[in-house]
C-alpha positions in Angstrom: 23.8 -18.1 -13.8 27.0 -17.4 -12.2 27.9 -18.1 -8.6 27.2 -14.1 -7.9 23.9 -14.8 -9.6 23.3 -17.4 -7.7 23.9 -15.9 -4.1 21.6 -12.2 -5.2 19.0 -14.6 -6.0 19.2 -16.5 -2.8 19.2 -13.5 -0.8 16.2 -12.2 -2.9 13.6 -15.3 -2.3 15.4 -15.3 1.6 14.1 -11.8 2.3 10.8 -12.4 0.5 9.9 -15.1 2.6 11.0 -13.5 5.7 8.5 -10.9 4.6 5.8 -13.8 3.8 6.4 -15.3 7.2 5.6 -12.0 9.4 1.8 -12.1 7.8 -0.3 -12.5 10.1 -2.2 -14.9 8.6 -2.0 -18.4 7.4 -0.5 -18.1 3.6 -1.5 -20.9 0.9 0.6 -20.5 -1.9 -0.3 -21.3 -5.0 1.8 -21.7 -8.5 -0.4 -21.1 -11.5 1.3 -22.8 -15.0 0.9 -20.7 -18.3 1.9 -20.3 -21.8 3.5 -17.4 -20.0 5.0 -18.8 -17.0 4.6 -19.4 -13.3 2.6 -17.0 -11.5 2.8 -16.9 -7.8 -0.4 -16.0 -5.9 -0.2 -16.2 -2.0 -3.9 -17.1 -0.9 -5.3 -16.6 2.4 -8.9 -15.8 4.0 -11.7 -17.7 4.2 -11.7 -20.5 1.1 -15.5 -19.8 0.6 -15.4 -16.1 1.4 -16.0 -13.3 -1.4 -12.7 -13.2 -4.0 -10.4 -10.1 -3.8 -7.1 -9.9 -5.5 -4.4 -7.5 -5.1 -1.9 -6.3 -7.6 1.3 -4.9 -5.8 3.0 -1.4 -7.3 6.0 -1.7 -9.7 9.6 -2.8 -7.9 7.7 -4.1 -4.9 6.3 -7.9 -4.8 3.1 -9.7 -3.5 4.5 -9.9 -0.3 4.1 -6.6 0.2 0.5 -6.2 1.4 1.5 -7.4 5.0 0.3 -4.8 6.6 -3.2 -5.2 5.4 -4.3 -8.9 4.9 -5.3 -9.2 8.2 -8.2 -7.0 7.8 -8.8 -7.7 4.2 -9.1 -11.7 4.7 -11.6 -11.7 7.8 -14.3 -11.5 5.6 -12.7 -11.9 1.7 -10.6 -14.9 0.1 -7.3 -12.8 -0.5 -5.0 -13.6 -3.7 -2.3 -11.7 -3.7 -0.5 -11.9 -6.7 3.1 -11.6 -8.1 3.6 -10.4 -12.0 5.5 -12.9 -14.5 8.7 -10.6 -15.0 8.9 -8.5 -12.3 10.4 -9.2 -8.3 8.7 -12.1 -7.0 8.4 -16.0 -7.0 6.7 -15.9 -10.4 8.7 -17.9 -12.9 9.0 -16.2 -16.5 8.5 -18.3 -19.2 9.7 -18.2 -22.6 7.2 -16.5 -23.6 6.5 -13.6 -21.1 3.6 -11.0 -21.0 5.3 -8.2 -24.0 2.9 -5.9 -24.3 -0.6 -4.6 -23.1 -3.0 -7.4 -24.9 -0.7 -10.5 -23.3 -0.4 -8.6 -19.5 -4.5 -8.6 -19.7 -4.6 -12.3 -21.2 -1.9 -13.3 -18.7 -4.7 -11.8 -15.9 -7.7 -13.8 -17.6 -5.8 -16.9 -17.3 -4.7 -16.0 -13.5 -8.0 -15.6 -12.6 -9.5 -18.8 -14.6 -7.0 -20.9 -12.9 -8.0 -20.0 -9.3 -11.6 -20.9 -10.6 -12.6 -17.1 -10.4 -15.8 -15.9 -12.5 -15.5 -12.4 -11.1 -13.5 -10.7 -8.7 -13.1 -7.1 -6.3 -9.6 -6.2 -7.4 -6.9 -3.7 -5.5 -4.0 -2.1 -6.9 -1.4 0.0 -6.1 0.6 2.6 -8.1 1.2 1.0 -11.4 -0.5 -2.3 -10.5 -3.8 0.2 -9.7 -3.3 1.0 -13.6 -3.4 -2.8 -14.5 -6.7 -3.1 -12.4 -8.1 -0.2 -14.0 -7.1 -0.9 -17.4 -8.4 -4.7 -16.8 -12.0 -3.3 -15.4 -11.9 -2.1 -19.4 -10.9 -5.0 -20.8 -13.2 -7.6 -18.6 -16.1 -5.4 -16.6 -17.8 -8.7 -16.3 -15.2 -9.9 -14.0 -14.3 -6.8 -11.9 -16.6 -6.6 -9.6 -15.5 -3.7 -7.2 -12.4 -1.9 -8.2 -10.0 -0.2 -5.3 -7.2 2.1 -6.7 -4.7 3.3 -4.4 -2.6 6.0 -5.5 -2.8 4.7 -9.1 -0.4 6.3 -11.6 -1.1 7.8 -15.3 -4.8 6.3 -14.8 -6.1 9.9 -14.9 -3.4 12.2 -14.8 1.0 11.5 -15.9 4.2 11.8 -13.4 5.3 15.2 -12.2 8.5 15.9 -14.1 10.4 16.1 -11.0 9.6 12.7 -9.7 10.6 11.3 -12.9 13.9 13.2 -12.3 14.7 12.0 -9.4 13.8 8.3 -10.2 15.5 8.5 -13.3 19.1 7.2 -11.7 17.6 4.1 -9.8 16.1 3.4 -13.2 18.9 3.8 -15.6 21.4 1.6 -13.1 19.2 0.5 -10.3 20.8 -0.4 -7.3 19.7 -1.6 -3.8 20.7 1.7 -2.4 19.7 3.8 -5.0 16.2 2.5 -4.7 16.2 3.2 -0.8 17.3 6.5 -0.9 14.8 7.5 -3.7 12.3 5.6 -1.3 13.3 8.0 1.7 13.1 11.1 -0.9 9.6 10.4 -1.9 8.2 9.1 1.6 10.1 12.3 3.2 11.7 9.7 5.6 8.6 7.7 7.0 10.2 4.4 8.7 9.8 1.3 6.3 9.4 -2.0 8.5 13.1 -3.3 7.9 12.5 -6.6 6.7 10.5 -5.2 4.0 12.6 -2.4 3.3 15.7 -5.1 2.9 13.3 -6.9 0.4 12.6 -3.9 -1.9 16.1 -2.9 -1.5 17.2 -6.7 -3.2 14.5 -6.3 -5.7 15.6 -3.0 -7.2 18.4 -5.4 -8.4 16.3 -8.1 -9.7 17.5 -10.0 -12.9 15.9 -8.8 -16.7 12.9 -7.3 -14.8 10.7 -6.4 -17.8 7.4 -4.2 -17.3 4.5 -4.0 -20.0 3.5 -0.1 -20.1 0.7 0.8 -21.7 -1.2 3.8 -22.9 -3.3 6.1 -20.1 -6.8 5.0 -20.3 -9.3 7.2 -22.7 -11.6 9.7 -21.3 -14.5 7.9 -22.7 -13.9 4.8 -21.9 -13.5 5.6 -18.2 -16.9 7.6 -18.2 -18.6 4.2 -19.4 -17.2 2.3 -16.6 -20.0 1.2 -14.4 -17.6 -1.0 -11.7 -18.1 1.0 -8.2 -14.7 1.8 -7.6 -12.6 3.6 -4.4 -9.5 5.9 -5.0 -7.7 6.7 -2.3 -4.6 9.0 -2.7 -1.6 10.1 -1.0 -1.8 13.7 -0.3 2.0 13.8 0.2 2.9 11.7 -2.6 5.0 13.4 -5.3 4.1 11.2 -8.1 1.4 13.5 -9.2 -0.2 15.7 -7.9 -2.8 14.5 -6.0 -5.8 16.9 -6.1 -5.2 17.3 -9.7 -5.6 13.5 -10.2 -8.8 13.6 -7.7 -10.5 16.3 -9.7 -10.0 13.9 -13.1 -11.4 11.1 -11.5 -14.6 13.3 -10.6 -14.7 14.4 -14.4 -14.3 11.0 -15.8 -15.0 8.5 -13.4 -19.1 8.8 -12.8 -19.1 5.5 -9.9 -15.7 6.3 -8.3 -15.4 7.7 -4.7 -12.1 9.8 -4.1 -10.6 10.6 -1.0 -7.2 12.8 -0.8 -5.1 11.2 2.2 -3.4 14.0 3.9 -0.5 12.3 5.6 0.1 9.5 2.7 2.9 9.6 0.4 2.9 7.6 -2.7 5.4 4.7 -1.5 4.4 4.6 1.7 1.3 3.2 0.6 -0.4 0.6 1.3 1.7 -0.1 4.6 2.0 3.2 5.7 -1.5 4.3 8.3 -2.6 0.8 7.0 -5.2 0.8 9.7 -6.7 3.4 7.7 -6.4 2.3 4.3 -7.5 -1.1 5.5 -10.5 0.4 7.3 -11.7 2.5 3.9 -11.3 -0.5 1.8 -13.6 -3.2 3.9 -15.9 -0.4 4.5 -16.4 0.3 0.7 -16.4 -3.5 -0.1 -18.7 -4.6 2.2 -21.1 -1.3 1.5 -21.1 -2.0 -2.2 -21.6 -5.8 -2.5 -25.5 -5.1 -1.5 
């Protein structure tokens, strides 16, 4: 790695932990060894409380959910976790997650190494697609699924957020990902250490994401996992009451709620109170 190499990566794990320390809870981190890698899960919560992982949204990290672990630890063990090959203190290996099958074994093995039989599992965006598509692969292990936002779970992209996320895609660059940022979130203020962090991470080094197919119709209607989706009315993603109306069609044990004020990046920091408050609300209702 040269010296310029060097310093971005520096600055990268600098701003990620300056993002780790504002939590406001006590953080175990944990490094989990694979055939894959290192993944990185940042633990906290009661040890002996109810298991809940969260799955961060594509060019964002684990660090991310700091606006909501305080709620979502009073009463669950929270594992936050960062994906082998994307931004984050997960080491890739030489032998990486390539396609759909090994991102879903990579999961298995994440969750037998925290000594986890079955879990409630959160995601956002494109990490509310892995949760969904792993409620598929492993129902036995998904206790209680929480999708926030997710995208092409039940509906694609709008042509004209592709469009304008094309640029930061084809040459991303720091700036390029916060000014597509402000487009989407129509200007909502970002807390600025986080914003610095997703900024650095638009730039991080051979970033390699598994896409996969959208999940079939029928395999969605013979999901039996009670499961939340919450979207962002102002996101421009999708289009949110299009993507609600799916999930009523193919979903039989989901509850959907359209968010008025929400954008698509905004979430889940943005009204977190909220977000946090419908999450605990539907956990807690559905583990009797």
């Amino acid at each position: 790695m040269s010296d310029d190499g060097h310093a971005a990566s520096a600055a990268f794990l600098a701003a990620y932990d300056a993002v780790l320390e504002r939590w406001p809870v006590k953080v175990e981190p944990i490094d989990l060894p694979s055939a894959y890698g290192t993944t990185r899960v940042n633990a906290c919560g009661p040890a002996d409380a109810p298991p809940l992982i969260l799955l961060h949204g594509g060019g964002t990290t684990a660090a991310s959910w700091f606006a909501n672990v305080a709620e979502l630890a009073r009463r669950h063990r929270v594992y936050a976790v960062d994906r082998i090959g994307e931004p984050g203190r997960s080491i890739r290996g030489e032998r990486p997650p390539r396609d759909v099958p090994g991102l879903l074994d990579w999961l298995d093995g994440v969750l037998d190494g925290l000594r986890i039989g079955s879990a409630a599992v959160c995601g956002h965006s494109y990490g509310g697609w892995i949760a969904l598509t792993y409620a598929l692969h492993a129902p036995q292990r998904v206790r209680r699924l929480v999708l926030l936002d997710p995208t092409q779970c039940c509906g694609g992209f709008r042509v004209g957020y592709l469009a304008r996320a094309l640029p930061s895609l084809i040459r991303p660059t720091g700036s390029r990902a916060r000014a597509f940022l402000a487009w989407e979130t129509g200007g909502v203020e970002a807390d600025p250490a986080w914003l610095r962090l997703y900024g650095l991470a638009a730039e991080f080094p051979d970033t390699k994401v598994v896409i996969g197919k959208r999940p079939k119709p029928g395999s969605l209607r013979a999901l039996t996992t009670p499961t939340l989706v919450l979207l962002a009315g102002r996101g421009r993603a999708h289009d949110p009451f299009r993507i609600a109306s799916a999930v009523m069609r193919v979903l039989p044990h989901a509850e959907t709620t359209v968010l008025p004020d929400l954008s698509h990046h905004a979430m889940p920091w943005h009204e977190a109170a909220d977000i946090n408050t419908r999450i605990v609300d539907f956990l807690d209702r559905t583990a009797t």
